[in-house]
Backbone as a chain_set.jsonl record, in Angstrom:
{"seq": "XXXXXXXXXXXXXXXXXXXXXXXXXXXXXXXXXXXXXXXXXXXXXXXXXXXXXXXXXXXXXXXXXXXXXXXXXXXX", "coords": {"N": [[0.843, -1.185, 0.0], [0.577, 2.212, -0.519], [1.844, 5.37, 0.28], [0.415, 7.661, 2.067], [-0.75, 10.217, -0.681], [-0.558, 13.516, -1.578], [-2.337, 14.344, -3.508], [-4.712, 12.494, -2.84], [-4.714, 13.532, -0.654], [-6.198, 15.868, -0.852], [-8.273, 15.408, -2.426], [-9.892, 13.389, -0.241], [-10.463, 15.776, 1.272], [-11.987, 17.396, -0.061], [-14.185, 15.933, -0.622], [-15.004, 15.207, 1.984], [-15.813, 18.332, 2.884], [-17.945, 18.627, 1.152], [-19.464, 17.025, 1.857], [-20.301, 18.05, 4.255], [-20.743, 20.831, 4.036], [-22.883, 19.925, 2.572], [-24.867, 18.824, 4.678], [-25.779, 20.833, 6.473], [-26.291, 22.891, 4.409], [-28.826, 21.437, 2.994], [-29.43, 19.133, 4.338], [-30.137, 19.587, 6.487], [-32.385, 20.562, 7.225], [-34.336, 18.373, 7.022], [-33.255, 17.001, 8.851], [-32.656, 15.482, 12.178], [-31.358, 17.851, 14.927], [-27.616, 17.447, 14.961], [-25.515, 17.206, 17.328], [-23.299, 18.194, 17.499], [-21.423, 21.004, 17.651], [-20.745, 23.4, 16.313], [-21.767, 22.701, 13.75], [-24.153, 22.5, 14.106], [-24.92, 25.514, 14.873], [-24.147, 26.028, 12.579], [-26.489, 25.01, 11.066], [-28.573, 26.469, 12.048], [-28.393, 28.919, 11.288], [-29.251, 31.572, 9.222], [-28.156, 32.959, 7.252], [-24.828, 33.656, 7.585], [-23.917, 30.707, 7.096], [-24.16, 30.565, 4.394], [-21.996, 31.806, 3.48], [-20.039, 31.216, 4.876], [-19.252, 28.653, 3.511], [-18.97, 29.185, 1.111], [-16.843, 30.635, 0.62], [-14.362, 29.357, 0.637], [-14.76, 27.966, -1.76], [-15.118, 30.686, -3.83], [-12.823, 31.633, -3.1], [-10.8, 30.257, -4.226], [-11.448, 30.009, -6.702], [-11.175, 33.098, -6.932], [-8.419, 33.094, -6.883], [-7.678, 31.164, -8.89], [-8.549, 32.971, -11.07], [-6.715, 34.825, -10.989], [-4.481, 34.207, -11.511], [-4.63, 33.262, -13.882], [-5.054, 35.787, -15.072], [-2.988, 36.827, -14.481], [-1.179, 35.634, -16.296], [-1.853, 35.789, -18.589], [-0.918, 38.807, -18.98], [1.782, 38.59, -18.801], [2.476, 37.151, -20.494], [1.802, 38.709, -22.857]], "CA": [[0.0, 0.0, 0.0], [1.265, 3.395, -0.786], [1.25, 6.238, 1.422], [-1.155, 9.107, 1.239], [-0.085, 11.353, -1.11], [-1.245, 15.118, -1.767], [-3.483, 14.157, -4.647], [-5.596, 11.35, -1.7], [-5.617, 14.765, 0.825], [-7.261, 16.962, -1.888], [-9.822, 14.377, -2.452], [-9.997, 13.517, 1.182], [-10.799, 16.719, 1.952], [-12.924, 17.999, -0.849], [-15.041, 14.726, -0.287], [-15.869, 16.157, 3.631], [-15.956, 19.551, 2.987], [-18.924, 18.124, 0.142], [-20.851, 15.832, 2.65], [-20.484, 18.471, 5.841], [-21.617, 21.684, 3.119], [-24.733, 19.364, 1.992], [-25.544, 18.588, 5.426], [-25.487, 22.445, 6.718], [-27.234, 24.18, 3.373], [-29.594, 21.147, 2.73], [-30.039, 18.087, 4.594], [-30.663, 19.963, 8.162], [-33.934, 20.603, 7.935], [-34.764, 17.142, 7.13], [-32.414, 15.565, 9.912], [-32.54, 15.785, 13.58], [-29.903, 18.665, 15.172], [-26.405, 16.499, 15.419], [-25.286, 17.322, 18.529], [-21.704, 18.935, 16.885], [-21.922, 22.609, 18.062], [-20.414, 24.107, 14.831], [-22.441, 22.121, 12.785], [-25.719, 23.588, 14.617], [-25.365, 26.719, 14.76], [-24.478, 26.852, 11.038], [-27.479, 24.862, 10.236], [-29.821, 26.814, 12.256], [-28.222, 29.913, 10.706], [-29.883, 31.321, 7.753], [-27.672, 33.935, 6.408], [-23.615, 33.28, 7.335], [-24.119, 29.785, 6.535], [-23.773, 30.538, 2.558], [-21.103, 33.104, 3.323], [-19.302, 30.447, 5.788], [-19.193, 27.745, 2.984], [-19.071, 29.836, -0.057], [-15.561, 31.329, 1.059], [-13.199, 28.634, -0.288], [-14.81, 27.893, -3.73], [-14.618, 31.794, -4.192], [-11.404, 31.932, -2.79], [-10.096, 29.057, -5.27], [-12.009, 30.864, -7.916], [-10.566, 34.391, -7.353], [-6.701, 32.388, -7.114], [-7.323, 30.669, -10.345], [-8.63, 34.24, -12.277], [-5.631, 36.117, -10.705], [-3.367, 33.183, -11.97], [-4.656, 33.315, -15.503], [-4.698, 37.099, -15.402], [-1.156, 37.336, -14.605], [0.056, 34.732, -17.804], [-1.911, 36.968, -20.004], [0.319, 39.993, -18.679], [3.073, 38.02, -18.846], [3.105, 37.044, -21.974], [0.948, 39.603, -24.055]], "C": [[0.884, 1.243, 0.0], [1.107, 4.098, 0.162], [0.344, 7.574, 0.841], [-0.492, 10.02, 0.21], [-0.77, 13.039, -1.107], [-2.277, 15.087, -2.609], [-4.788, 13.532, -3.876], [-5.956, 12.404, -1.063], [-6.528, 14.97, 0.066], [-8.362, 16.389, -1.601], [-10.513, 13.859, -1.451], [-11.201, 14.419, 1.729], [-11.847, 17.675, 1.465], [-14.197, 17.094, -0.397], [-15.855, 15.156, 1.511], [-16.04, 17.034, 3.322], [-17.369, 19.378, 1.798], [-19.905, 17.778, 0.967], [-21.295, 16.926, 3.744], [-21.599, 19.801, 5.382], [-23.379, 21.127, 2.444], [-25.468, 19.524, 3.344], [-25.87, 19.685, 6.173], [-26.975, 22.481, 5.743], [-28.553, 22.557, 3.107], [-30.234, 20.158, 3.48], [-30.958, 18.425, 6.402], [-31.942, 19.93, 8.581], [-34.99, 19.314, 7.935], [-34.522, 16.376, 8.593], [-32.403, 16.383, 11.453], [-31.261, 16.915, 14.286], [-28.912, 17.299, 15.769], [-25.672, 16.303, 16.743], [-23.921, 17.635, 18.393], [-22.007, 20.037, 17.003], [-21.841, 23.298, 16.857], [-21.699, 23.658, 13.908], [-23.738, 22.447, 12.861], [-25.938, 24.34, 14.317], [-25.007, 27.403, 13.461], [-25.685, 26.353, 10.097], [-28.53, 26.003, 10.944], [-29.362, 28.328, 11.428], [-28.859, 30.773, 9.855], [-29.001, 32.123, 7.095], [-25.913, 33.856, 6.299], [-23.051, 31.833, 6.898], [-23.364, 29.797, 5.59], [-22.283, 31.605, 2.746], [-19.588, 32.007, 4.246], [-18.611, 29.384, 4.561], [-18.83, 28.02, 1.619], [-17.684, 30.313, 0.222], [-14.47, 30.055, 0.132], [-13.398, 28.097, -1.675], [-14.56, 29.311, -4.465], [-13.312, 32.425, -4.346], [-10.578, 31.115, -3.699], [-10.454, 29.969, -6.661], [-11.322, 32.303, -8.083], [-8.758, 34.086, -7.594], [-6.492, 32.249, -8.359], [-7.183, 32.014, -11.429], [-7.292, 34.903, -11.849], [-4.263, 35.331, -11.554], [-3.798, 33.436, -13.785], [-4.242, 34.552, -15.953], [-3.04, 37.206, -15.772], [-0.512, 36.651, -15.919], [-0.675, 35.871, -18.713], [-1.156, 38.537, -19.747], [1.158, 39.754, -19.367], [3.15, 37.422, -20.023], [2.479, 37.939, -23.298], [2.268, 40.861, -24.302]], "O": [[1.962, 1.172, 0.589], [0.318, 3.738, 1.035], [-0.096, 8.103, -0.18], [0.528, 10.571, 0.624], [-1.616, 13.323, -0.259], [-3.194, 15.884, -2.409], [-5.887, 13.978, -4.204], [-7.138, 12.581, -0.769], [-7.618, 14.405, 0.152], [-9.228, 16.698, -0.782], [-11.735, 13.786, -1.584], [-12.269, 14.156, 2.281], [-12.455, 18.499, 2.148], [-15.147, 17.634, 0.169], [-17.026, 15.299, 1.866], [-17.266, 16.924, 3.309], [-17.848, 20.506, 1.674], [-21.07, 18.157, 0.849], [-22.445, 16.866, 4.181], [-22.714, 19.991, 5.868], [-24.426, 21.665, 2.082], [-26.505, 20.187, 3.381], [-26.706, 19.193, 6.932], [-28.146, 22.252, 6.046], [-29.618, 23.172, 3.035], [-31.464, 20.116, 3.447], [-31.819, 17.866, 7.082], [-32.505, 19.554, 9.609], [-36.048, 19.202, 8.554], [-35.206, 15.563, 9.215], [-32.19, 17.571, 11.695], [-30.114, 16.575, 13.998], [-29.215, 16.461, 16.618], [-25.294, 15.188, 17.102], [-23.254, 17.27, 19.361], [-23.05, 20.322, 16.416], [-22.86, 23.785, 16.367], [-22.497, 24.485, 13.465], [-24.435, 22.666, 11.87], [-26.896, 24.52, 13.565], [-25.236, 28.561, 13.109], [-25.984, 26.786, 8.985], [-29.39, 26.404, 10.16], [-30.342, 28.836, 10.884], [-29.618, 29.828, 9.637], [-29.146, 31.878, 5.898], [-25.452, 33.958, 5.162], [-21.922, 31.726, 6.419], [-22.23, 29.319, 5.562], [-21.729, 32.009, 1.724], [-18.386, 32.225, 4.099], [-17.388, 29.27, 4.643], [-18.377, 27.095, 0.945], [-17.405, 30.227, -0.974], [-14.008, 30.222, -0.997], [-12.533, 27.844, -2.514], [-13.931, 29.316, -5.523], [-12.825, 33.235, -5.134], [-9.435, 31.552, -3.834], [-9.639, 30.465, -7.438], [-10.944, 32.677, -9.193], [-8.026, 34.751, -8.327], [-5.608, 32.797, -9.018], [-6.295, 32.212, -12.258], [-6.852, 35.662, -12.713], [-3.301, 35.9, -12.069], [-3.007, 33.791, -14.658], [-3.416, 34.721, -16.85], [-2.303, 37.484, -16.718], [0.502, 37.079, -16.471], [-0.074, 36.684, -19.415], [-0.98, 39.25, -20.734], [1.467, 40.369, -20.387], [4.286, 37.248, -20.463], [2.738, 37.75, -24.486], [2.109, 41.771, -25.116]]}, "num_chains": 1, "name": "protein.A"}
């Protein structure tokens, strides 16, 4: 067996940050409160919630445009 590599975290970690974001913005109001404090008080939330969870796809998203920006600088 190999050891973890960096490619296994990613996916790891995208894979929770997937299941924990569903269970927050959608599955809460179906499912009983968990009894995980964090995890409460961002389902009962209604408004930092999306602003809580929404932060690192934006933040990946404004990385990538600043990264493209700069090659078209850099080489135009």
């Amino acid at each position: 067996m190999t050891p973890l590599d960096t490619g296994h975290l990613i996916t790891i970690l995208t894979a929770t940050f997937f299941l924990v974001a569903s269970y927050v913005i959608l599955f809460n109001a179906f499912l009983p409160p968990s009894g995980v404090y964090a995890l409460d008080v961002l389902a009962q939330d209604t408004h930092y919630k999306y602003f809580t969870l929404f932060i690192i796809p934006m933040g990946a998203y404004f990385v990538i445009a600043n990264w493209v920006g700069w090659q078209y600088y850099q080489n135009s």
